[in-house]
Every structure is written in structure tokens, then in C-alpha cells.
C-alpha positions in Angstrom: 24.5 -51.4 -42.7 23.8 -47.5 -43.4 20.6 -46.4 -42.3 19.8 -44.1 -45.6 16.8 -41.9 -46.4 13.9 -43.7 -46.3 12.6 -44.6 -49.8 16.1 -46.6 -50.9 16.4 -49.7 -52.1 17.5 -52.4 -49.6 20.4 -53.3 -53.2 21.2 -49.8 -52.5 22.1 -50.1 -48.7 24.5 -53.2 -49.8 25.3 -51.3 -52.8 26.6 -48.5 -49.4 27.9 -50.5 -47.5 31.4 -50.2 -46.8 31.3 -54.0 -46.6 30.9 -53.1 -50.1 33.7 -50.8 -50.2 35.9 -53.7 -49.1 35.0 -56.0 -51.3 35.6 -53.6 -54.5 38.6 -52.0 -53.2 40.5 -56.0 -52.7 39.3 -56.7 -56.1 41.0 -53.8 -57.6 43.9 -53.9 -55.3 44.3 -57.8 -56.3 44.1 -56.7 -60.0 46.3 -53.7 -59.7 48.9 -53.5 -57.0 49.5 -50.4 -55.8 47.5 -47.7 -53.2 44.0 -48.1 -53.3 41.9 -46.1 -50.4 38.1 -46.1 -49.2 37.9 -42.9 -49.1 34.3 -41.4 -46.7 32.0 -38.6 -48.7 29.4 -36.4 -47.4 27.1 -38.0 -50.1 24.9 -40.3 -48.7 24.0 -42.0 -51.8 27.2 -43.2 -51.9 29.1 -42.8 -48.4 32.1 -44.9 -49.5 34.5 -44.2 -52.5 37.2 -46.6 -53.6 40.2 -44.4 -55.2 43.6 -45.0 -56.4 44.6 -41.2 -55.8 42.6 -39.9 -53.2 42.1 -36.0 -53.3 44.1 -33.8 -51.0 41.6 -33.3 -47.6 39.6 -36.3 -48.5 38.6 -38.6 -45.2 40.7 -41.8 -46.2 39.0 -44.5 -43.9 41.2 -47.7 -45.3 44.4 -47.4 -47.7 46.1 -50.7 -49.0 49.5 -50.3 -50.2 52.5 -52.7 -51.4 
């Protein structure tokens, strides 16, 4: 788990997680085949992003792809 700014929900730490990130990025993979990327921010309210089209210069951590 992320150790976030104290203050934040424990929901929010799962909610961060890139466990998390996993987890959203197969469902929308199974739903729509295609690329789909976790892609790191510098936001740490939400360190993970899950993308179809990640911006050019974006930190792309795991891509699935058919």
C-alpha cells in the first residue's frame, strides 16, 4: 500500500493502490479489448491512472494490449 499524507482515509489508500489500478484496468480491458495502460502521476491523491490513450511523456507503468 501507498503511505499517503496523513489525514486519508484507509478506503482511500485501497482506493490508491495500484492493486487497485489492476483490478480497474483488467475490467476495462476485459470489457474493451484493446491498449489500456496504468499510467504513474505526480498526484498523490491518485498515483495511478488507468487510460486507453496515454498522453505523450506520461510514465506508463503497465500497458495490456491484443
Amino acid at each position: 500500500m501507498l503511505a499517503l499524507s496523513p489525514g486519508l482515509s484507509p478506503k482511500r489508500l485501497l482506493l490508491c493502490s495500484r492493486e487497485n489500478a489492476n483490478r480497474v484496468a483488467s475490467r476495462l480491458f476485459d470489457e474493451r479489448p484493446g491498449r489500456v495502460s496504468i499510467v504513474r502521476t505526480t498526484n498523490p491523491i491518485q498515483p495511478f491512472r488507468v487510460c486507453t490513450a496515454p498522453a505523450c511523456g506520461e510514465r506508463v507503468e503497465v500497458e495490456m494490449v491484443l
